[in-house]
C-alpha positions as CSV (number, residue, x, y, z in Angstrom):
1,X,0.8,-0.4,20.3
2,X,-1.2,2.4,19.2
3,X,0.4,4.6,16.7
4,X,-0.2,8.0,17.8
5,X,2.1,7.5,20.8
6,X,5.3,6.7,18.2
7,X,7.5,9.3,16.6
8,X,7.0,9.7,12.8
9,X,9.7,10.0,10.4
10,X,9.2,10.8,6.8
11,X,11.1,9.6,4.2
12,X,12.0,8.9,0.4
13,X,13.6,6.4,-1.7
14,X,15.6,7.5,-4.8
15,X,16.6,4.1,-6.6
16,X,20.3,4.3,-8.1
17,X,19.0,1.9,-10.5
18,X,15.6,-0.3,-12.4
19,X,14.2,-2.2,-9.9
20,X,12.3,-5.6,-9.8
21,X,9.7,-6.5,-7.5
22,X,7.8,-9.7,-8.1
23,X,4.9,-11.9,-7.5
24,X,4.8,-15.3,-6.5
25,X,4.7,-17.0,-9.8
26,X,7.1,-19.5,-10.9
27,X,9.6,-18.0,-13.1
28,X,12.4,-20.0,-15.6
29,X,13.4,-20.4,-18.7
30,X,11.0,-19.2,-21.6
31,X,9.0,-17.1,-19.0
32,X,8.5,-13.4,-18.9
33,X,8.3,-11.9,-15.7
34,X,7.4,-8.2,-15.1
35,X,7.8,-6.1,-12.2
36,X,5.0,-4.6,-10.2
37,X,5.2,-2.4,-6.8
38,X,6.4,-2.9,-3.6
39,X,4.3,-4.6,-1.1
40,X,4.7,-2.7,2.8
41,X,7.0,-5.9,3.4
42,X,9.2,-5.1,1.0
43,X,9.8,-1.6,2.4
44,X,9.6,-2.6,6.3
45,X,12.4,-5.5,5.5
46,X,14.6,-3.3,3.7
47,X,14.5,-0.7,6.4
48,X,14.5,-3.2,9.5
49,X,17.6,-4.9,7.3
50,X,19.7,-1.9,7.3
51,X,19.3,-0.6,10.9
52,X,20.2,-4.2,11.9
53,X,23.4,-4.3,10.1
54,X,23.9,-0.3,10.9
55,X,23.5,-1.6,14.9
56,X,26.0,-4.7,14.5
57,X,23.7,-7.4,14.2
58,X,25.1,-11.0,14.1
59,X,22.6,-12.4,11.0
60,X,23.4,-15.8,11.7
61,X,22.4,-15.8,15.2
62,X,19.1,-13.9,14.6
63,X,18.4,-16.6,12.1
64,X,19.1,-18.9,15.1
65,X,17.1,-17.1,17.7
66,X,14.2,-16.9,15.3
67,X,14.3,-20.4,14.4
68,X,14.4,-21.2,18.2
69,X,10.8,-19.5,18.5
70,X,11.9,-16.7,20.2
71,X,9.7,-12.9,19.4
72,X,11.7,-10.4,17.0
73,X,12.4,-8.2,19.7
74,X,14.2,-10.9,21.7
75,X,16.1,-12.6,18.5
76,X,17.1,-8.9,18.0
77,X,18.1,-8.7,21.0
78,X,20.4,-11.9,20.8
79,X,21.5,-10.9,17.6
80,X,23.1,-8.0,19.3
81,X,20.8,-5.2,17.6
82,X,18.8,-3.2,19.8
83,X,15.1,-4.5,20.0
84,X,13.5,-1.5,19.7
85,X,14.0,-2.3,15.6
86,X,11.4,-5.1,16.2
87,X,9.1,-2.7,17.2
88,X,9.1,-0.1,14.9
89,X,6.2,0.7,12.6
90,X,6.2,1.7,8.8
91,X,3.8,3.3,6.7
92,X,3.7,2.8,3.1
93,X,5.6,2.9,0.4
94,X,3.7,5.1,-1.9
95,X,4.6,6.7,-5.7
96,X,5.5,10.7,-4.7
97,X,6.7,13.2,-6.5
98,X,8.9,16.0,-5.8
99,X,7.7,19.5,-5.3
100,X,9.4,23.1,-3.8
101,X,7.8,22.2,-0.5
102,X,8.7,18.8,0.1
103,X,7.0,15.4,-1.7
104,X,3.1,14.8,-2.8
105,X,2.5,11.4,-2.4
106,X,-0.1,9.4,-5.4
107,X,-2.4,6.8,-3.8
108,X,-4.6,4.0,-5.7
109,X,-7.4,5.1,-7.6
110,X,-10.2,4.1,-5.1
111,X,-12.5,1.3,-6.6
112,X,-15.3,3.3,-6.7
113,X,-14.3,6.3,-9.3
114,X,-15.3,5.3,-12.7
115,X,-15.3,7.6,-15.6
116,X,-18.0,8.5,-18.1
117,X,-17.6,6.2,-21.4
118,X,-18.8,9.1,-23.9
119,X,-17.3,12.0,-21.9
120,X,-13.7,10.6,-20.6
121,X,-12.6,13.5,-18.3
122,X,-15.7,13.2,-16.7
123,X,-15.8,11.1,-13.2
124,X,-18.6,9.8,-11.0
125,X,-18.1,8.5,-8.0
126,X,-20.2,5.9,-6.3
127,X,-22.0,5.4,-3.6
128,X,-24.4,3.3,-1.3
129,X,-27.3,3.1,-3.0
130,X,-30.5,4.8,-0.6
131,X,-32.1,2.7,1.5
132,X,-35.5,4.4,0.6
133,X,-35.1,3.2,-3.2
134,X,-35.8,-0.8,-3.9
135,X,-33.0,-2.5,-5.0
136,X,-34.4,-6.1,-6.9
137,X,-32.8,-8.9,-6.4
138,X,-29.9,-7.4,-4.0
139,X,-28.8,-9.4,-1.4
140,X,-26.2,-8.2,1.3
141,X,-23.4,-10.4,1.9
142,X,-23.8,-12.8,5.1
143,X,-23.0,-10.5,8.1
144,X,-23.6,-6.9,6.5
145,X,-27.0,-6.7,6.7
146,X,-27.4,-2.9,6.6
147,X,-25.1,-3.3,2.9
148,X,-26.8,-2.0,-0.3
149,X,-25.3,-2.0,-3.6
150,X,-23.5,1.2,-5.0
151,X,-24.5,3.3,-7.7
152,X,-23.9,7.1,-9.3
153,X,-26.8,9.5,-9.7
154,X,-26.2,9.8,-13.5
155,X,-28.0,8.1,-16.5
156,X,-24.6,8.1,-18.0
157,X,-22.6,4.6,-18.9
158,X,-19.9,4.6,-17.0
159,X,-16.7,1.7,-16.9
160,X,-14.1,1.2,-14.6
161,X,-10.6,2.7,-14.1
162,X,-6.6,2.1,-12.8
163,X,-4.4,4.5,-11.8
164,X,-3.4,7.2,-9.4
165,X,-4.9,9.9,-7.4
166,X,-2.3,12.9,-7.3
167,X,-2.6,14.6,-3.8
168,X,-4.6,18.0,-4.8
169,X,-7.3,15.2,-6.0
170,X,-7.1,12.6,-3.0
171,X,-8.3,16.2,-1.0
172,X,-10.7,16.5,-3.2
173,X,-12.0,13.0,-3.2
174,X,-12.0,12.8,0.8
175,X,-13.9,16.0,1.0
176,X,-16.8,14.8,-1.5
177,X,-16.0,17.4,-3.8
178,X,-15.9,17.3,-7.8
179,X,-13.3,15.3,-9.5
180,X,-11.3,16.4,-12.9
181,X,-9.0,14.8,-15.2
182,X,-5.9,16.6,-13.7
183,X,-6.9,14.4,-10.4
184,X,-6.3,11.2,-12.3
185,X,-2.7,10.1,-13.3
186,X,-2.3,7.4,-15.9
187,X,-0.7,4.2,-14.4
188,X,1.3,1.7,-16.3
189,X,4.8,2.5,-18.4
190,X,2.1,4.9,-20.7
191,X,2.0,6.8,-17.3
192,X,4.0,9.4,-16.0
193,X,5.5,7.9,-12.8
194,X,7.2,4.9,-14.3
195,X,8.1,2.6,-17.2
196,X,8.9,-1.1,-17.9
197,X,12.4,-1.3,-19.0
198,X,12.7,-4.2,-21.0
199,X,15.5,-7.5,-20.8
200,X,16.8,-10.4,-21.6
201,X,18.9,-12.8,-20.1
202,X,20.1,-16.1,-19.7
203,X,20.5,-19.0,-17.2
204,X,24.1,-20.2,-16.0
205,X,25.2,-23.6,-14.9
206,X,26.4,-23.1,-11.1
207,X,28.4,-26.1,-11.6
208,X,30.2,-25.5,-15.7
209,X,30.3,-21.2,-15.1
210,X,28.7,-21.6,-18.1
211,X,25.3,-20.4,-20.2
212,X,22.8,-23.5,-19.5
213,X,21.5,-24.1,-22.8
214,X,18.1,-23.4,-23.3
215,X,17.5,-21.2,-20.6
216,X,17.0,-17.7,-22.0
217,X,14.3,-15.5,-20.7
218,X,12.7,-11.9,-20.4
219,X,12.1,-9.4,-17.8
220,X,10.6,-5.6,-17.3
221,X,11.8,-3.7,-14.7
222,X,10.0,-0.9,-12.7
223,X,12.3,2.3,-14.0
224,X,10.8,5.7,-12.3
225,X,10.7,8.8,-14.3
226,X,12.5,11.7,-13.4
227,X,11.3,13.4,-10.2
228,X,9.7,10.1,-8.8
229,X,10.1,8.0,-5.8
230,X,9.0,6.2,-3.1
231,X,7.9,8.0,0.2
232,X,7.3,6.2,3.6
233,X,7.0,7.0,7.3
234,X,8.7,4.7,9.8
235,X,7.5,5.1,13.7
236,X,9.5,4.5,16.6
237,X,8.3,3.9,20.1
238,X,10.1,6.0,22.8
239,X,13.3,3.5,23.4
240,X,15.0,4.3,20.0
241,X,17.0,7.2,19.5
242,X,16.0,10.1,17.4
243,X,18.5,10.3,15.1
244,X,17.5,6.4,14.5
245,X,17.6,6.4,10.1
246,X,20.1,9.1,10.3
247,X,22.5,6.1,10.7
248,X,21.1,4.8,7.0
249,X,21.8,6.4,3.7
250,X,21.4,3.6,1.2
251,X,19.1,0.9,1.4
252,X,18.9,-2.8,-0.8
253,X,15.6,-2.3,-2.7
254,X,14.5,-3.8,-5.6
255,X,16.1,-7.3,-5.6
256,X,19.6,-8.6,-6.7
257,X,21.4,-5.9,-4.8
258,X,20.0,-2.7,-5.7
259,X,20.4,0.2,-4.0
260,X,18.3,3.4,-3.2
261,X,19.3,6.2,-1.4
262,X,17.1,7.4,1.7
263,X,16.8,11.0,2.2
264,X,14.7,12.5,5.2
265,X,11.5,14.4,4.7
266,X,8.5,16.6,6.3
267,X,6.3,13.9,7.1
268,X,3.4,14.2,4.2
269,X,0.1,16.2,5.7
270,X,-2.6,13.9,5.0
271,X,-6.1,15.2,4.2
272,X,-8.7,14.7,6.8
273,X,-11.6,16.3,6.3
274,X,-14.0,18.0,9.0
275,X,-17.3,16.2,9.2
276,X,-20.5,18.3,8.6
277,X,-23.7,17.7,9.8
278,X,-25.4,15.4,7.3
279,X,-22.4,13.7,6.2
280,X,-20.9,10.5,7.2
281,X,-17.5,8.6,7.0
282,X,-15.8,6.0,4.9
283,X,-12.3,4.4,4.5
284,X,-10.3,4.3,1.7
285,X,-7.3,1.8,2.0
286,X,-3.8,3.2,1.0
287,X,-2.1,0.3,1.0
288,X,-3.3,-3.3,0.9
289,X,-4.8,-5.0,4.3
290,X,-5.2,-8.6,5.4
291,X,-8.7,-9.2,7.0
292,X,-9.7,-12.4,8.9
293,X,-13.1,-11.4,7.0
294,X,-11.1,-11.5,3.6
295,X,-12.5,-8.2,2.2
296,X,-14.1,-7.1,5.5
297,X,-12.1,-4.7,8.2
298,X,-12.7,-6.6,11.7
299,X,-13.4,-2.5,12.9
300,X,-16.3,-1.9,10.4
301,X,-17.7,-5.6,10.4
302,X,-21.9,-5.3,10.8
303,X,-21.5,-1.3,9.9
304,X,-20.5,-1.3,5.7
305,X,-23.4,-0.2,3.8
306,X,-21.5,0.4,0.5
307,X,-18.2,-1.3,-0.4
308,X,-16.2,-1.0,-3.2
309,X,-12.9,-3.6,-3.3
310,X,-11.0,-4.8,-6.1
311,X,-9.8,-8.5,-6.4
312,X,-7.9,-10.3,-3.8
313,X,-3.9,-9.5,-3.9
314,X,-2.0,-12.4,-3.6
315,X,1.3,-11.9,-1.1
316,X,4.0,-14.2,-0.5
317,X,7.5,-13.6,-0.1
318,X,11.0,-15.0,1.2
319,X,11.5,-15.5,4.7
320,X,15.2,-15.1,5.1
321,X,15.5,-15.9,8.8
322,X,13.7,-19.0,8.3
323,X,15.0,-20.0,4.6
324,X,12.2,-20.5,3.1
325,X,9.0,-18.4,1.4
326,X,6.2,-16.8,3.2
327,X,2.8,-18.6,3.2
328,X,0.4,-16.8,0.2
329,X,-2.1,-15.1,1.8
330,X,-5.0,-12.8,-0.2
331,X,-5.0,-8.7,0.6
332,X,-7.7,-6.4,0.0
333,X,-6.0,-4.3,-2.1
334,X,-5.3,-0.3,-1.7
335,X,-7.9,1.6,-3.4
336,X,-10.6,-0.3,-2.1
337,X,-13.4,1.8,0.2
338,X,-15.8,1.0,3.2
339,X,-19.0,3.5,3.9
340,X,-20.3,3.4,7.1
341,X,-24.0,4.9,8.0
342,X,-22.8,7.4,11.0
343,X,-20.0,10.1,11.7
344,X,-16.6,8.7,12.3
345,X,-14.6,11.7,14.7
346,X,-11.5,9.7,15.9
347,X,-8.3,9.1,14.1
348,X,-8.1,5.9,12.5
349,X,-4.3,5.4,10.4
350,X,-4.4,2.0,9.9
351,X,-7.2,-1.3,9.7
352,X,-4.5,-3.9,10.2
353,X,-6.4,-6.6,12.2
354,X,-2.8,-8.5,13.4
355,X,0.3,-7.0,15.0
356,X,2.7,-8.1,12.4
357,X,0.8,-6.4,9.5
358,X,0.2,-3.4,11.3
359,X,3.8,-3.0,11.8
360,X,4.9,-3.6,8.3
361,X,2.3,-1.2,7.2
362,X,-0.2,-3.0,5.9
363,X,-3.9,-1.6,6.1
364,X,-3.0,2.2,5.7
365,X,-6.1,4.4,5.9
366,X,-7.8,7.7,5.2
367,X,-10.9,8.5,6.5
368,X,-13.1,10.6,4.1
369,X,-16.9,12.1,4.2
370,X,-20.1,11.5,2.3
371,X,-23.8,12.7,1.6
372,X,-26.5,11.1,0.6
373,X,-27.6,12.3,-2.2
374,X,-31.6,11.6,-1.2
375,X,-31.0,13.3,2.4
376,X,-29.2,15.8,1.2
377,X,-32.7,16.8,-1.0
378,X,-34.5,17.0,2.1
């Protein structure tokens, strides 16, 4: 289903309260677990969860129908929610804050932005290192043969960073031009999107109603500042109505009942770039993407010739339909970037190589431009 032929509707999350989204670790007493951000999944179930029960579904007998082996749209469908749910599309969630005009989404700090360790607020960005320049000892990975290692055109030290892009800078990034330190926002609960509220609790004996001895434990919850939430787009093919989320003002997000309130928006404007002659393309992943090639996008296999991509993510999840949790699988996380040698034109959203991702939004994409610094000297 290709996504350009859906209807896009923009959208923000306002949590009523802290929220909690977890990993897959064990967790009990003595343990401390803290939250992180919300996967796509997280944001596609909560949204598919409350159009179903906005549309009447019958929970029980979608668990059934699932269980059966029949496709979402037709356990929807026997469920007594329309199927058209199934098929919807969701893009996202991303930090945003809120401006006069609308929302300005943040995005990952792309893997390749490192900053200078003597000069802080300065930024290089790297890239493919020029095939006309010897590179000892480099050896491509097995099936990128035209992949060279990345590097900044500075003498300058330079180390790694986490974080944020703000909007202004993810323009300014795409577009190859020069980074500041007002394009950078600080991640973590030093940051000024969110803190870590901390608790503790304890266990309860199902059985006595009473505190199980021993089991006491700690927790941080994800608490946004003021003026920050989550933004998203959900698509809908041309059988759902068009008031579709207007049926939907408060959503479960953020485990053990929590609630956010939606609110419609402008759909977000991304930054796309006009290619010049002499540049090229590259992808910058938004949100985290499953690949059969782990780190590789099935669309750019044989065509990378710089790469930057952080560690694999590890997903898993409760299935509620089926009682039981989600196979771990590893993601290529969202901030990680693909070079190609050659001028990308067409519109690529999304580098989900399986339906099911795609749909929960998985594999979000920009497409940005880049010169070599060599041919550019010509």
């Amino acid at each position: 289903m290709a996504q350009n032929q859906l209807t896009r509707k923009a959208f923000c999350l306002e949590p009523l309260d802290v929220l909690s989204f977890r990993d897959g670790r064990p967790f009990g007493g003595g343990s401390y677990a803290k939250s992180g951000l919300p996967y796509p999944q997280t944001l596609a179930g909560a949204l598919r969860t409350a159009l179903l029960k906005a549309y009447g579904c019958d929970f029980n007998r979608l668990a059934e129908a699932i269980r059966s082996g029949k496709s979402p749209a037709d356990a929807f469908e026997a469920a007594g929610a329309p199927a058209w749910i199934a098929r919807m599309a969701f893009r996202g969630p991303w930090l945003a804050s809120t401006t006069k005009g609308g929302v300005e989404p943040y995005v990952v700090l792309p893997a390749n932005v490192q900053r200078n360790k003597r000069e802080r607020d300065v930024f290089h960005v790297l890239k493919p290192l020029n095939k006309a320049i010897p590179a000892p000892g480099w050896k491509p990975p097995e099936g990128e043969a035209l992949m060279r290692p990345m590097w900044h055109s500075s003498a300058e030290r330079t180390e790694r960073m986490s974080g944020f892009l703000s909007f202004s800078g993810l323009g300014r990034y795409l577009s190859g031009q020069t980074m500041t330190s007002k394009d950078v926002v600080a991640a973590g609960p030093d940051g000024p999107l969110y803190a870590i509220a901390e608790r503790t609790g304890i266990g309860l004996d199902p059985d006595r109603l009473s505190v199980e001895e021993g089991l006491i434990y700690g927790s941080g919850f994800l608490a946004l500042r003021p003026g920050v939430l989550f933004y998203g787009e959900a698509l809908f093919d041309q059988s759902a109505p068009a008031d579709a989320l207007d049926s939907v003002d408060l959503v479960s997000f953020g485990g053990e009942g929590r609630k956010a309130v939606l609110k419609p928006v402008a759909p977000v404007k991304w930054p796309n770039p006009a290619i010049r002659p002499g540049q090229k393309s590259f992808y910058l992943l938004t949100t985290p993407a499953f690949f059969a090639g782990r780190w590789v996008p099935a669309a750019l296999r044989g065509k990378i010739v710089g790469a930057a991509v952080g560690d694999g993510l590890p997903v898993s999840g409760w299935d509620l339909a089926r009682g039981g949790p989600k196979p771990t699988r590893f993601a290529a996380p969202a901030g990680s970037v693909y070079f190609v040698d050659q001028q990308v034109t067409e519109t690529i959203e999304n580098l989900s190589e399986g339906e099911e991702d795609l749909l929960a939004g998985y594999g979000c994409c920009l497409k940005g431009v880049w010169t070599d610094e060599l041919e550019k000297q010509k």
